[in-house]
DOROKOL-898542 format. One line per field, with one value per residue (C-alpha): x, y, z. Coordinates in pm, whole numbers, plus 32768, in hexadecimal, padded with zeros to 4 digits. Example, Ala and Ser with C-alpha at 12.3 -4.5 7.8 and 13.67 -1.06 7.14 Angstrom:
px	84CE  8557 $
py	7E3E  7F96 $
pz	830C  82CA $
//
This chain:
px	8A8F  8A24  88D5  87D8  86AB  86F0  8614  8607  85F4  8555  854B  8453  83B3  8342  8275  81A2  8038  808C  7FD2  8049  80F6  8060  7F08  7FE0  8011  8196  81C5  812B  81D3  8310  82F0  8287  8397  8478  8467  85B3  84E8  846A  8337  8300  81A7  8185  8262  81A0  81DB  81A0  824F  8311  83E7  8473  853D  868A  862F  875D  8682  8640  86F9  86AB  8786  87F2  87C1  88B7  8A09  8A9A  8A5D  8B74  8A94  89AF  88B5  87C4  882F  897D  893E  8886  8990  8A99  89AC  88D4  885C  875D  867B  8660  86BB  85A8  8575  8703  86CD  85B6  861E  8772  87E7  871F  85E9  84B3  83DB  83C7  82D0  8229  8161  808B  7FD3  7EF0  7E7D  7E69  7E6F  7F80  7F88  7EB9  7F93  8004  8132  81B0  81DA  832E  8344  82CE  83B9  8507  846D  843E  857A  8648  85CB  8595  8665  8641  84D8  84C8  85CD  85CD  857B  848A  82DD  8238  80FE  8081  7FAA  7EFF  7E63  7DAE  7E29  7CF4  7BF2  7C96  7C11  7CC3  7C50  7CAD  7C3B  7B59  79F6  78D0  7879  76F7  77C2  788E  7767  768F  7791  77A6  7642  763A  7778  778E  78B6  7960  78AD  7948  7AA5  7A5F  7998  7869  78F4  79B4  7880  7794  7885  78A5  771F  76E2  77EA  7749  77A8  77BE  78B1  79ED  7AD3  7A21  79EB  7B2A  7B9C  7A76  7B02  7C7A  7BE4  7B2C  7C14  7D38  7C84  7C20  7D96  7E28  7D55  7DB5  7E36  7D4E  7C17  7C1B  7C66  7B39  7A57  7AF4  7AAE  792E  78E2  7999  78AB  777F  778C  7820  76A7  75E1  7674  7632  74D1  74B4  74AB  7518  7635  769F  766E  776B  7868  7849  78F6  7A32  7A29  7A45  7B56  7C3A  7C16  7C67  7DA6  7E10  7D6E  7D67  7DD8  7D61  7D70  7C39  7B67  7C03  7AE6  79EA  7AC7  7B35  7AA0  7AD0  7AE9  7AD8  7B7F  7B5C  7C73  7CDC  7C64  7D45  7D67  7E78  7EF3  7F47  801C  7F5E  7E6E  7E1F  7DE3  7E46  7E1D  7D62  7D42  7D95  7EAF  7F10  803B  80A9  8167  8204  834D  846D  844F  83F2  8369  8232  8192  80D0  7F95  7F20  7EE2  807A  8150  8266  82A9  818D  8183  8018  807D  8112  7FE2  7EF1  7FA3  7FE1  7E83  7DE5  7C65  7BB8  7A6A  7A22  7967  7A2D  79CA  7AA6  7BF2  7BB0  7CAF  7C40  7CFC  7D0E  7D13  7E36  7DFD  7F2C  7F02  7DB1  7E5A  7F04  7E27  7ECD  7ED1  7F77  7F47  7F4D  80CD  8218  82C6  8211  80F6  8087  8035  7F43  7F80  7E85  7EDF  7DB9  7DF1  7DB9  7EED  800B  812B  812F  820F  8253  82B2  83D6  838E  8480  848E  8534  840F  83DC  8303  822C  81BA  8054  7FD1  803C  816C  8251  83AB  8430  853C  85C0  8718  8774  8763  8852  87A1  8643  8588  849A  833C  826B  8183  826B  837A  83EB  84B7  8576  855F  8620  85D3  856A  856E  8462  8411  835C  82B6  8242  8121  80E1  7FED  7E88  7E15  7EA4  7F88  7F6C  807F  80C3  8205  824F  82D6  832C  8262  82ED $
py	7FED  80B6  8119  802D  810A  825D  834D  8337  842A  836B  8398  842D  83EB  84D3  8438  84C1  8441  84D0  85E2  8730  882E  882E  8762  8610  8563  8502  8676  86BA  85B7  860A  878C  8723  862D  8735  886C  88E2  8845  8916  8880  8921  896F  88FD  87C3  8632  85A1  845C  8340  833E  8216  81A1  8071  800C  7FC4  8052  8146  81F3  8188  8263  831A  8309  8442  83FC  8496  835E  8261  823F  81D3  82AF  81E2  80D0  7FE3  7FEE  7FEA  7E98  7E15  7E36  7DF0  7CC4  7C57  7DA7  7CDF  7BDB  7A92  79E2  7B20  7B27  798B  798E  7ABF  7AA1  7BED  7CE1  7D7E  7CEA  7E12  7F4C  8050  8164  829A  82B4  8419  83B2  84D4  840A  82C1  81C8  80FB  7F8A  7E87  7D51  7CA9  7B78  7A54  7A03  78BA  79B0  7AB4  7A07  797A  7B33  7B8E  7A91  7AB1  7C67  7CF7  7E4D  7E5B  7D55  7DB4  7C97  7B12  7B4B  7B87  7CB6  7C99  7DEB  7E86  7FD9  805F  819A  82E1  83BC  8330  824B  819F  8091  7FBD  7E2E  7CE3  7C7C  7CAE  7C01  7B53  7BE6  7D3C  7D12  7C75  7D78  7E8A  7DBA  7DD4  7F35  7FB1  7F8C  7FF8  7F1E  7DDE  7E68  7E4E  7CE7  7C5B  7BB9  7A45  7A87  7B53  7A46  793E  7A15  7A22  78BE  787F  77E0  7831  76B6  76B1  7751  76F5  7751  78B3  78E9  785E  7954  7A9B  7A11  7A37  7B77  7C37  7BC7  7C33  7D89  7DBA  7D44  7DFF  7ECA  8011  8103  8038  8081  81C8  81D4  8117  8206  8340  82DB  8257  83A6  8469  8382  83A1  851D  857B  8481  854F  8698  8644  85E9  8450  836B  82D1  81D6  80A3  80ED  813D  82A4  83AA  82A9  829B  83E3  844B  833B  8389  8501  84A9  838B  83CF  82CF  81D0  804E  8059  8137  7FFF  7F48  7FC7  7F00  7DD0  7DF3  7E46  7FEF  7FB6  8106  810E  81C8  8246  811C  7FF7  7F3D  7E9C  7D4F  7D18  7BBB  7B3E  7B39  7C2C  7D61  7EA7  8024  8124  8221  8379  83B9  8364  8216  816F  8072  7F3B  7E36  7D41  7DBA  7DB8  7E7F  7D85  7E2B  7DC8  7EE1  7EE7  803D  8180  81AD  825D  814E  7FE7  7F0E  7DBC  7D29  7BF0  7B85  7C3E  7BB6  7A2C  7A63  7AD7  7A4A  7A5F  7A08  7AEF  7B69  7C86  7DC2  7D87  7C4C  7D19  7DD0  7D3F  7D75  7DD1  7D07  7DC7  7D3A  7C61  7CD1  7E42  7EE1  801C  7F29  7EC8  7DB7  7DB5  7C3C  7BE2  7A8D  7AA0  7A77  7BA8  7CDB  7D29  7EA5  7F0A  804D  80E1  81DC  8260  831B  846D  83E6  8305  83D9  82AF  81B7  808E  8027  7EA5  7DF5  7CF0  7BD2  7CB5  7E08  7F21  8075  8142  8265  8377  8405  84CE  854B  85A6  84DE  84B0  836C  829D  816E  80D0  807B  8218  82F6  83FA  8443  8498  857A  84CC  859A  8573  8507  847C  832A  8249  80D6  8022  7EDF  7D5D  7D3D  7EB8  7F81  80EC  81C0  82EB  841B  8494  85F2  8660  868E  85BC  846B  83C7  82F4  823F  8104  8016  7F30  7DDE  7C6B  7B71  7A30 $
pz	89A7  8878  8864  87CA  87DF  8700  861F  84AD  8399  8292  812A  8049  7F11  7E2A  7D25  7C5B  7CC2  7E39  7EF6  7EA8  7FC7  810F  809D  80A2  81EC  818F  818B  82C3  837D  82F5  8354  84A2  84E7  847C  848A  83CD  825F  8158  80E1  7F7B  7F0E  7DB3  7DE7  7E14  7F68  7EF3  8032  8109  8116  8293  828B  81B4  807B  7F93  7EDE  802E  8146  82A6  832A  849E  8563  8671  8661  8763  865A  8554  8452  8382  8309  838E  82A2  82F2  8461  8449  8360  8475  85B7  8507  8676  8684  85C3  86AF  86A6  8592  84E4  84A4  8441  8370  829C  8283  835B  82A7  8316  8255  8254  8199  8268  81B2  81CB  8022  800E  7EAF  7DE6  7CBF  7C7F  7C7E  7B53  7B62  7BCC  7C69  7D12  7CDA  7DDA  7E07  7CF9  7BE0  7C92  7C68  7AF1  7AA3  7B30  7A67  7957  7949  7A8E  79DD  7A36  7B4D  7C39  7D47  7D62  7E90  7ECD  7F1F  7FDF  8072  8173  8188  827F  8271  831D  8262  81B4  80B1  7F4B  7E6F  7D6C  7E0B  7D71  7C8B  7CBD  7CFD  7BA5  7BA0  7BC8  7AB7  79BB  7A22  7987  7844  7825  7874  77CC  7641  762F  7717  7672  7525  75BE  765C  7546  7511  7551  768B  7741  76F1  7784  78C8  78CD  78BD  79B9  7AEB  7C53  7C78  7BBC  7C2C  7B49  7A1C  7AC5  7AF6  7965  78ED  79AB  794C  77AB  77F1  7896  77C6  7686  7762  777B  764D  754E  7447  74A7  73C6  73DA  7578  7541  744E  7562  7661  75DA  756E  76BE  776B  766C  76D9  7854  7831  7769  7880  79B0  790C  78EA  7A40  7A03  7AF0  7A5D  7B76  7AAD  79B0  7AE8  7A52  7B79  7BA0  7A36  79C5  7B06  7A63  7913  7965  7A57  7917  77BE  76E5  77DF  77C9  7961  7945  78CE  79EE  7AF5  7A6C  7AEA  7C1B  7D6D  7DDA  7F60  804A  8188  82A6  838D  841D  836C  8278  816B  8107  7F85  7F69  7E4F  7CE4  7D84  7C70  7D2B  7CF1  7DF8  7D90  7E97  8027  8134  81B6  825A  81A2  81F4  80FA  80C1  806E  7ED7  7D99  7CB2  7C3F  7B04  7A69  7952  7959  79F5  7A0B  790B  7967  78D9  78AC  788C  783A  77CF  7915  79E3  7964  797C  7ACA  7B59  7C5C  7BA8  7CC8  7CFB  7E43  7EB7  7F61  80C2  80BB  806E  81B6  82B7  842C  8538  866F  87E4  8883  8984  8A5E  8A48  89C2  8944  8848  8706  861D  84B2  8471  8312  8286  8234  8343  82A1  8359  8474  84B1  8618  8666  87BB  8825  898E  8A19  8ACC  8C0F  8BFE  8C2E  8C1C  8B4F  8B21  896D  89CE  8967  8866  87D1  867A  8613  85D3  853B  85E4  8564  8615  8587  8669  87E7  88AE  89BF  8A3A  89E6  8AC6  8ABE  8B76  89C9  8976  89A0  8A0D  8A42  88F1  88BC  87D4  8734  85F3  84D3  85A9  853D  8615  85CD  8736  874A  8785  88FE  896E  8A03  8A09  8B20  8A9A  8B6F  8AB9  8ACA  89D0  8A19  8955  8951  8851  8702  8687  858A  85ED  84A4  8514  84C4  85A5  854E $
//
Protein backbone atom coordinates (compact mmCIF):
# COMPACT_ATOMS: atom_id res chain seq x y z
CA UNK A 1 0.00 0.00 0.00
CA UNK A 2 1.33 3.51 -0.54
CA UNK A 3 1.83 5.52 2.28
CA UNK A 4 -1.06 7.57 3.61
CA UNK A 5 0.72 9.32 6.38
CA UNK A 6 3.77 11.58 4.78
CA UNK A 7 5.47 15.05 5.62
CA UNK A 8 4.64 18.21 3.86
CA UNK A 9 6.55 21.14 2.70
CA UNK A 10 4.05 23.75 2.68
CA UNK A 11 3.89 26.95 0.97
CA UNK A 12 4.66 30.37 2.02
CA UNK A 13 3.29 33.66 1.79
CA UNK A 14 5.04 36.65 1.69
CA UNK A 15 2.83 39.54 2.08
CA UNK A 16 3.57 42.57 2.93
CA UNK A 17 2.00 43.20 6.52
CA UNK A 18 4.12 39.91 7.75
CA UNK A 19 6.85 39.78 10.40
CA UNK A 20 10.15 40.55 9.10
CA UNK A 21 13.33 37.79 9.14
CA UNK A 22 13.66 35.74 12.09
CA UNK A 23 11.01 37.97 14.41
CA UNK A 24 8.00 36.18 12.46
CA UNK A 25 6.91 32.78 13.65
CA UNK A 26 6.33 31.47 9.79
CA UNK A 27 10.02 32.04 9.48
CA UNK A 28 10.98 30.29 12.42
CA UNK A 29 8.97 27.36 11.81
CA UNK A 30 9.99 27.14 8.43
CA UNK A 31 13.87 27.28 9.32
CA UNK A 32 13.25 24.75 11.88
CA UNK A 33 11.32 22.32 9.79
CA UNK A 34 14.03 22.68 7.40
CA UNK A 35 17.07 23.28 7.72
CA UNK A 36 18.36 23.51 3.95
CA UNK A 37 15.96 27.27 3.80
CA UNK A 38 17.42 30.55 3.63
CA UNK A 39 15.35 32.75 5.62
CA UNK A 40 16.27 36.39 4.34
CA UNK A 41 16.40 39.16 6.79
CA UNK A 42 14.68 42.04 5.29
CA UNK A 43 11.99 39.87 3.54
CA UNK A 44 7.89 39.60 5.30
CA UNK A 45 7.09 36.14 6.46
CA UNK A 46 3.65 36.75 6.27
CA UNK A 47 1.62 32.60 6.27
CA UNK A 48 2.20 29.83 5.68
CA UNK A 49 -0.39 28.06 3.80
CA UNK A 50 -0.73 23.91 4.48
CA UNK A 51 -3.45 22.36 2.59
CA UNK A 52 -4.34 22.35 -1.40
CA UNK A 53 -5.67 25.30 -2.22
CA UNK A 54 -4.25 26.08 -5.95
CA UNK A 55 -2.45 29.19 -4.89
CA UNK A 56 -0.31 27.01 -2.56
CA UNK A 57 -0.65 23.52 -2.78
CA UNK A 58 1.96 21.37 -0.26
CA UNK A 59 4.24 19.55 -1.41
CA UNK A 60 4.82 15.83 -0.47
CA UNK A 61 8.13 15.05 1.05
CA UNK A 62 8.21 11.42 0.28
CA UNK A 63 10.15 10.22 -2.67
CA UNK A 64 7.70 6.68 -2.72
CA UNK A 65 4.72 8.70 -3.62
CA UNK A 66 4.34 9.49 -7.36
CA UNK A 67 2.56 12.56 -6.77
CA UNK A 68 4.07 15.89 -5.77
CA UNK A 69 1.54 17.72 -4.30
CA UNK A 70 -1.24 17.19 -1.65
CA UNK A 71 -3.80 18.19 -3.84
CA UNK A 72 -3.12 15.90 -6.31
CA UNK A 73 -2.64 13.09 -3.91
CA UNK A 74 -6.24 13.49 -2.56
CA UNK A 75 -7.54 13.90 -6.09
CA UNK A 76 -6.42 10.32 -6.95
CA UNK A 77 -6.90 8.61 -3.31
CA UNK A 78 -10.40 10.54 -2.44
CA UNK A 79 -11.04 7.79 0.41
CA UNK A 80 -8.08 9.61 2.79
CA UNK A 81 -10.64 11.93 3.71
CA UNK A 82 -12.84 9.53 5.03
CA UNK A 83 -15.95 8.49 4.09
CA UNK A 84 -18.48 11.80 5.01
CA UNK A 85 -15.72 14.18 4.68
CA UNK A 86 -15.23 12.80 0.93
CA UNK A 87 -19.49 13.06 0.75
CA UNK A 88 -20.16 16.20 2.10
CA UNK A 89 -17.38 18.11 0.24
CA UNK A 90 -17.26 16.60 -2.83
CA UNK A 91 -13.51 14.88 -2.63
CA UNK A 92 -11.69 17.89 -1.74
CA UNK A 93 -10.38 18.78 1.56
CA UNK A 94 -12.55 21.63 3.20
CA UNK A 95 -9.95 23.30 5.16
CA UNK A 96 -7.20 25.63 4.49
CA UNK A 97 -4.66 25.62 7.76
CA UNK A 98 -2.48 28.55 8.38
CA UNK A 99 0.33 29.95 10.33
CA UNK A 100 -0.39 34.65 10.04
CA UNK A 101 2.83 36.45 11.65
CA UNK A 102 0.95 40.33 11.80
CA UNK A 103 3.31 43.19 11.87
CA UNK A 104 0.84 45.38 10.49
CA UNK A 105 -2.47 45.22 9.99
CA UNK A 106 -4.55 43.38 7.55
CA UNK A 107 -7.01 45.45 5.90
CA UNK A 108 -10.88 45.57 7.63
CA UNK A 109 -12.95 43.08 6.20
CA UNK A 110 -15.58 40.55 5.92
CA UNK A 111 -16.55 37.30 4.10
CA UNK A 112 -19.45 36.53 2.63
CA UNK A 113 -21.85 33.55 3.47
CA UNK A 114 -22.11 31.35 0.73
CA UNK A 115 -25.73 32.85 -0.93
CA UNK A 116 -23.93 36.32 -1.26
CA UNK A 117 -20.79 34.20 -2.29
CA UNK A 118 -22.10 32.56 -5.45
CA UNK A 119 -24.29 36.20 -6.07
CA UNK A 120 -20.16 38.00 -5.89
CA UNK A 121 -18.63 35.45 -7.88
CA UNK A 122 -21.16 35.62 -10.75
CA UNK A 123 -21.44 38.61 -11.04
CA UNK A 124 -17.26 39.89 -10.49
CA UNK A 125 -15.05 36.42 -10.60
CA UNK A 126 -12.04 38.80 -11.06
CA UNK A 127 -12.23 39.84 -7.50
CA UNK A 128 -14.37 37.01 -6.04
CA UNK A 129 -12.71 33.93 -7.06
CA UNK A 130 -15.07 31.05 -5.80
CA UNK A 131 -18.94 30.42 -5.08
CA UNK A 132 -18.22 29.15 -1.46
CA UNK A 133 -18.10 30.86 2.56
CA UNK A 134 -15.23 31.60 4.50
CA UNK A 135 -15.63 31.44 8.17
CA UNK A 136 -12.24 31.50 10.10
CA UNK A 137 -10.61 30.70 13.32
CA UNK A 138 -7.49 32.05 15.02
CA UNK A 139 -5.99 30.99 17.65
CA UNK A 140 -3.17 32.65 19.25
CA UNK A 141 0.48 31.26 19.17
CA UNK A 142 1.90 34.80 20.97
CA UNK A 143 -0.09 37.26 22.26
CA UNK A 144 -2.53 38.18 19.46
CA UNK A 145 -4.97 41.51 18.73
CA UNK A 146 -7.73 41.94 16.00
CA UNK A 147 -10.37 44.27 15.61
CA UNK A 148 -13.88 41.65 15.47
CA UNK A 149 -17.52 42.83 15.56
CA UNK A 150 -19.20 45.67 16.32
CA UNK A 151 -19.11 47.08 19.64
CA UNK A 152 -21.08 47.62 22.44
CA UNK A 153 -23.45 50.60 21.40
CA UNK A 154 -22.54 52.84 24.75
CA UNK A 155 -18.87 52.21 23.32
CA UNK A 156 -19.44 53.44 20.16
CA UNK A 157 -21.77 56.69 21.38
CA UNK A 158 -19.37 57.41 23.85
CA UNK A 159 -16.59 58.03 20.94
CA UNK A 160 -19.11 60.24 19.06
CA UNK A 161 -19.39 62.29 21.98
CA UNK A 162 -15.81 62.39 22.57
CA UNK A 163 -14.45 62.52 19.02
CA UNK A 164 -15.41 65.68 16.82
CA UNK A 165 -14.00 64.60 14.22
CA UNK A 166 -15.53 61.36 13.84
CA UNK A 167 -19.16 62.97 14.44
CA UNK A 168 -18.14 65.32 11.48
CA UNK A 169 -17.68 62.27 9.23
CA UNK A 170 -21.04 60.53 10.51
CA UNK A 171 -23.12 63.57 10.76
CA UNK A 172 -25.19 65.17 13.06
CA UNK A 173 -28.54 63.18 12.06
CA UNK A 174 -27.13 59.72 12.00
CA UNK A 175 -25.25 60.10 15.65
CA UNK A 176 -28.32 61.38 17.19
CA UNK A 177 -30.36 58.40 15.77
CA UNK A 178 -27.69 55.95 17.21
CA UNK A 179 -28.07 57.84 20.60
CA UNK A 180 -31.66 57.54 20.92
CA UNK A 181 -31.52 53.98 19.89
CA UNK A 182 -32.79 51.85 22.77
CA UNK A 183 -31.30 48.50 23.80
CA UNK A 184 -34.92 47.30 23.67
CA UNK A 185 -34.94 47.69 20.62
CA UNK A 186 -32.78 45.53 18.52
CA UNK A 187 -33.73 46.14 15.35
CA UNK A 188 -33.56 49.75 15.40
CA UNK A 189 -29.89 49.31 16.84
CA UNK A 190 -28.86 47.45 14.36
CA UNK A 191 -30.72 50.01 11.30
CA UNK A 192 -28.89 52.96 13.32
CA UNK A 193 -25.20 51.34 13.18
CA UNK A 194 -26.21 50.03 9.41
CA UNK A 195 -26.70 54.37 8.61
CA UNK A 196 -23.71 55.34 10.66
CA UNK A 197 -21.26 53.20 9.56
CA UNK A 198 -22.29 53.31 5.95
CA UNK A 199 -21.99 57.12 5.92
CA UNK A 200 -18.43 56.45 8.02
CA UNK A 201 -17.42 54.51 4.93
CA UNK A 202 -18.86 56.11 2.11
CA UNK A 203 -17.72 59.69 2.70
CA UNK A 204 -16.03 61.87 0.62
CA UNK A 205 -12.51 61.10 0.10
CA UNK A 206 -10.81 64.65 1.05
CA UNK A 207 -13.17 65.57 3.76
CA UNK A 208 -11.79 62.19 5.84
CA UNK A 209 -8.58 62.96 5.03
CA UNK A 210 -9.25 66.53 6.40
CA UNK A 211 -10.96 64.90 9.69
CA UNK A 212 -8.01 62.46 9.70
CA UNK A 213 -5.24 64.59 9.73
CA UNK A 214 -6.92 67.18 12.46
CA UNK A 215 -7.77 64.43 14.76
CA UNK A 216 -3.97 62.76 14.18
CA UNK A 217 -2.79 66.48 15.01
CA UNK A 218 -5.28 66.55 18.07
CA UNK A 219 -4.35 63.34 19.88
CA UNK A 220 -0.49 63.70 18.56
CA UNK A 221 -0.40 67.43 20.83
CA UNK A 222 -2.66 65.52 23.87
CA UNK A 223 0.04 62.65 24.20
CA UNK A 224 2.92 65.03 24.05
CA UNK A 225 1.57 66.87 26.90
CA UNK A 226 1.18 63.92 28.85
CA UNK A 227 -2.93 63.65 28.47
CA UNK A 228 -4.64 60.63 28.66
CA UNK A 229 -6.00 60.17 25.40
CA UNK A 230 -7.86 56.75 25.82
CA UNK A 231 -11.25 58.06 25.12
CA UNK A 232 -10.60 59.12 21.69
CA UNK A 233 -8.98 55.40 21.11
CA UNK A 234 -5.75 57.57 20.75
CA UNK A 235 -2.48 54.76 20.83
CA UNK A 236 -4.51 52.36 18.21
CA UNK A 237 -5.25 55.44 16.46
CA UNK A 238 -2.18 56.94 15.76
CA UNK A 239 -0.28 53.10 15.06
CA UNK A 240 -2.90 52.81 12.18
CA UNK A 241 -2.72 55.99 10.82
CA UNK A 242 1.19 55.67 10.67
CA UNK A 243 1.14 51.88 9.11
CA UNK A 244 -2.02 53.49 6.48
CA UNK A 245 -2.13 57.35 6.16
CA UNK A 246 -4.99 58.69 5.03
CA UNK A 247 -6.94 55.50 5.23
CA UNK A 248 -10.90 55.47 6.02
CA UNK A 249 -10.12 51.96 7.95
CA UNK A 250 -8.40 54.17 10.57
CA UNK A 251 -11.93 55.57 11.67
CA UNK A 252 -13.05 51.99 11.72
CA UNK A 253 -11.76 51.41 15.55
CA UNK A 254 -14.27 53.39 16.96
CA UNK A 255 -16.74 50.61 15.59
CA UNK A 256 -15.77 47.57 16.19
CA UNK A 257 -14.60 45.60 19.21
CA UNK A 258 -10.21 45.32 19.50
CA UNK A 259 -10.11 41.76 21.23
CA UNK A 260 -6.47 40.56 22.67
CA UNK A 261 -5.66 37.07 22.84
CA UNK A 262 -3.42 35.20 24.66
CA UNK A 263 -1.45 32.13 23.46
CA UNK A 264 -4.00 29.79 23.18
CA UNK A 265 -7.30 31.26 23.22
CA UNK A 266 -9.21 31.86 19.98
CA UNK A 267 -11.18 33.64 18.27
CA UNK A 268 -14.23 32.46 15.30
CA UNK A 269 -15.22 35.02 12.26
CA UNK A 270 -18.57 34.13 11.28
CA UNK A 271 -19.96 35.22 7.98
CA UNK A 272 -20.84 39.22 7.78
CA UNK A 273 -18.53 39.53 10.74
CA UNK A 274 -16.06 42.90 10.14
CA UNK A 275 -12.65 42.28 11.71
CA UNK A 276 -8.88 43.07 10.70
CA UNK A 277 -6.02 41.57 12.47
CA UNK A 278 -3.96 43.89 13.64
CA UNK A 279 -0.22 42.52 15.37
CA UNK A 280 1.17 38.85 16.69
CA UNK A 281 1.14 35.02 15.59
CA UNK A 282 -1.78 32.76 15.30
CA UNK A 283 -2.76 29.56 13.49
CA UNK A 284 -5.38 30.06 11.53
CA UNK A 285 -8.03 27.80 10.19
CA UNK A 286 -10.78 28.61 7.48
CA UNK A 287 -12.83 26.99 4.28
CA UNK A 288 -11.39 26.53 1.41
CA UNK A 289 -12.11 30.13 -0.39
CA UNK A 290 -10.80 33.68 -1.12
CA UNK A 291 -13.79 35.80 -1.19
CA UNK A 292 -12.77 38.63 0.97
CA UNK A 293 -14.46 41.88 0.72
CA UNK A 294 -12.22 44.73 1.70
CA UNK A 295 -13.03 48.64 3.01
CA UNK A 296 -9.83 49.86 4.18
CA UNK A 297 -6.50 49.50 5.61
CA UNK A 298 -5.49 47.42 2.21
CA UNK A 299 -3.88 48.90 -0.86
CA UNK A 300 -6.02 46.20 -2.88
CA UNK A 301 -9.67 46.34 -4.30
CA UNK A 302 -12.24 47.67 -2.16
CA UNK A 303 -15.61 47.28 -2.35
CA UNK A 304 -17.67 49.45 0.31
CA UNK A 305 -20.76 49.22 -1.21
CA UNK A 306 -21.08 45.51 -0.87
CA UNK A 307 -19.35 45.64 2.85
CA UNK A 308 -21.21 47.61 4.23
CA UNK A 309 -24.79 45.72 2.69
CA UNK A 310 -23.63 42.70 3.86
CA UNK A 311 -22.73 43.44 7.64
CA UNK A 312 -23.91 41.72 10.26
CA UNK A 313 -24.50 45.17 12.67
CA UNK A 314 -25.12 43.40 15.59
CA UNK A 315 -23.22 45.07 18.80
CA UNK A 316 -21.60 42.89 21.12
CA UNK A 317 -18.87 43.41 23.42
CA UNK A 318 -15.24 41.65 22.68
CA UNK A 319 -15.39 39.02 25.30
CA UNK A 320 -18.19 37.35 23.25
CA UNK A 321 -15.86 36.81 20.07
CA UNK A 322 -13.63 34.73 22.36
CA UNK A 323 -14.30 31.00 21.42
CA UNK A 324 -13.32 28.49 24.27
CA UNK A 325 -11.74 25.49 24.04
CA UNK A 326 -13.19 22.36 25.39
CA UNK A 327 -10.71 19.56 27.30
CA UNK A 328 -11.44 16.50 25.55
CA UNK A 329 -13.22 14.15 27.26
CA UNK A 330 -11.38 11.05 25.78
CA UNK A 331 -7.86 12.21 26.16
CA UNK A 332 -6.97 15.32 28.45
CA UNK A 333 -3.86 16.20 26.47
CA UNK A 334 -6.42 17.01 23.64
CA UNK A 335 -8.18 20.63 23.89
CA UNK A 336 -11.01 21.22 21.19
CA UNK A 337 -11.60 24.28 19.32
CA UNK A 338 -15.18 23.24 17.43
CA UNK A 339 -16.68 26.27 16.04
CA UNK A 340 -20.24 26.72 15.16
CA UNK A 341 -19.67 25.58 11.44
CA UNK A 342 -19.19 21.58 9.94
CA UNK A 343 -16.24 22.73 7.72
CA UNK A 344 -13.18 22.69 10.31
CA UNK A 345 -12.34 21.83 14.22
CA UNK A 346 -8.67 22.64 15.61
CA UNK A 347 -7.22 20.21 18.17
CA UNK A 348 -4.25 21.40 20.76
CA UNK A 349 -2.18 18.51 22.01
CA UNK A 350 0.12 19.35 24.79
CA UNK A 351 2.11 16.12 25.89
CA UNK A 352 3.76 16.77 29.19
CA UNK A 353 7.43 15.67 29.73
CA UNK A 354 6.55 12.93 31.80
CA UNK A 355 4.74 11.11 28.98
CA UNK A 356 7.27 9.74 26.83
CA UNK A 357 4.71 7.87 24.15
CA UNK A 358 1.96 9.08 22.99
CA UNK A 359 -0.72 7.76 20.73
CA UNK A 360 -2.34 10.92 17.90
CA UNK A 361 -5.83 8.83 17.44
CA UNK A 362 -7.33 7.91 14.34
CA UNK A 363 -10.38 9.91 13.57
CA UNK A 364 -13.11 9.40 10.64
CA UNK A 365 -11.41 12.71 8.86
CA UNK A 366 -8.04 13.47 7.03
CA UNK A 367 -5.79 16.02 9.33
CA UNK A 368 -2.78 18.26 9.12
CA UNK A 369 -0.79 18.31 11.91
CA UNK A 370 1.56 21.04 13.22
CA UNK A 371 4.37 20.67 15.19
CA UNK A 372 5.06 23.91 17.61
CA UNK A 373 7.21 23.05 19.95
CA UNK A 374 9.19 19.54 21.01
CA UNK A 375 10.80 16.56 19.42
CA UNK A 376 9.60 12.72 18.76
CA UNK A 377 9.81 9.88 16.38
CA UNK A 378 6.68 9.28 14.69
CA UNK A 379 5.38 5.64 13.44
CA UNK A 380 2.58 4.44 12.16
CA UNK A 381 1.78 0.88 10.07
CA UNK A 382 0.39 3.90 7.08
CA UNK A 383 4.26 5.53 6.95
CA UNK A 384 6.82 4.46 5.17
CA UNK A 385 9.31 4.94 7.34
CA UNK A 386 9.64 6.35 10.65
CA UNK A 387 9.68 10.29 10.60
CA UNK A 388 11.49 12.37 12.45
CA UNK A 389 8.94 15.69 14.24
CA UNK A 390 10.43 18.49 15.31
CA UNK A 391 9.21 22.27 15.67
CA UNK A 392 8.00 23.36 12.18
CA UNK A 393 7.35 19.93 10.87
CA UNK A 394 4.02 19.60 9.24
CA UNK A 395 2.44 16.31 8.49
CA UNK A 396 -1.05 15.22 6.35
CA UNK A 397 -2.26 11.90 8.31
CA UNK A 398 -5.12 10.12 6.64
CA UNK A 399 -8.91 9.20 7.46
CA UNK A 400 -8.76 6.46 10.27
CA UNK A 401 -4.86 6.27 10.93
CA UNK A 402 -3.02 6.73 14.06
CA UNK A 403 0.44 7.82 14.91
CA UNK A 404 2.71 6.77 17.95
CA UNK A 405 5.21 9.34 18.81
CA UNK A 406 8.36 8.73 21.00
CA UNK A 407 8.87 11.92 22.62
CA UNK A 408 12.23 12.82 23.37
CA UNK A 409 12.59 16.36 24.25
CA UNK A 410 12.67 17.58 27.71
CA UNK A 411 10.15 19.36 27.64
CA UNK A 412 7.04 18.01 26.27
CA UNK A 413 5.33 18.72 22.95
CA UNK A 414 2.69 21.27 21.43
CA UNK A 415 1.09 20.59 18.38
CA UNK A 416 -2.30 21.76 16.40
CA UNK A 417 -4.05 18.85 14.04
CA UNK A 418 -6.73 20.81 11.67
CA UNK A 419 -9.68 18.50 10.95
CA UNK A 420 -13.31 18.00 9.68
CA UNK A 421 -15.67 16.56 12.46
CA UNK A 422 -18.76 15.96 10.72
Amino acid sequence: LPPAVFPLSCVVQNYSWGKVGLESEVAKLVASGDPLVQIQPDQPYAELWMGTHPRGDALIRDNRIPQKTLGQWIADNPACLGAKVKDTFQGHLPFLFKVLSVDTALSVQAHPNKELAAKLHAQFPEHYPDANHKPEMAIALTPFEGMCGFRPVEEIVSFLQNVPELRALIGEVAAEQLERSGSDDPRGVSAALRVCFTRLMKSEKKFFVDQLNMLVKRISQEAVEGKDTSGSNGELLLRLHSQYPGDIGCFTIYFLNLVRLEPGEAMFLGANEPHAYLHGDCVEIMACSDNTVRAGLTPKFIDVLTLCEMLNYTPAPSSSKILPAAQSQLDPHVYLYDPPVPDFTIMRIEIPASIKLYLISAMDSASILLVIQGTAVGTSTAAASEMSLHRGSVLFVSANESISLHLSSPDGMLLFRACCLL
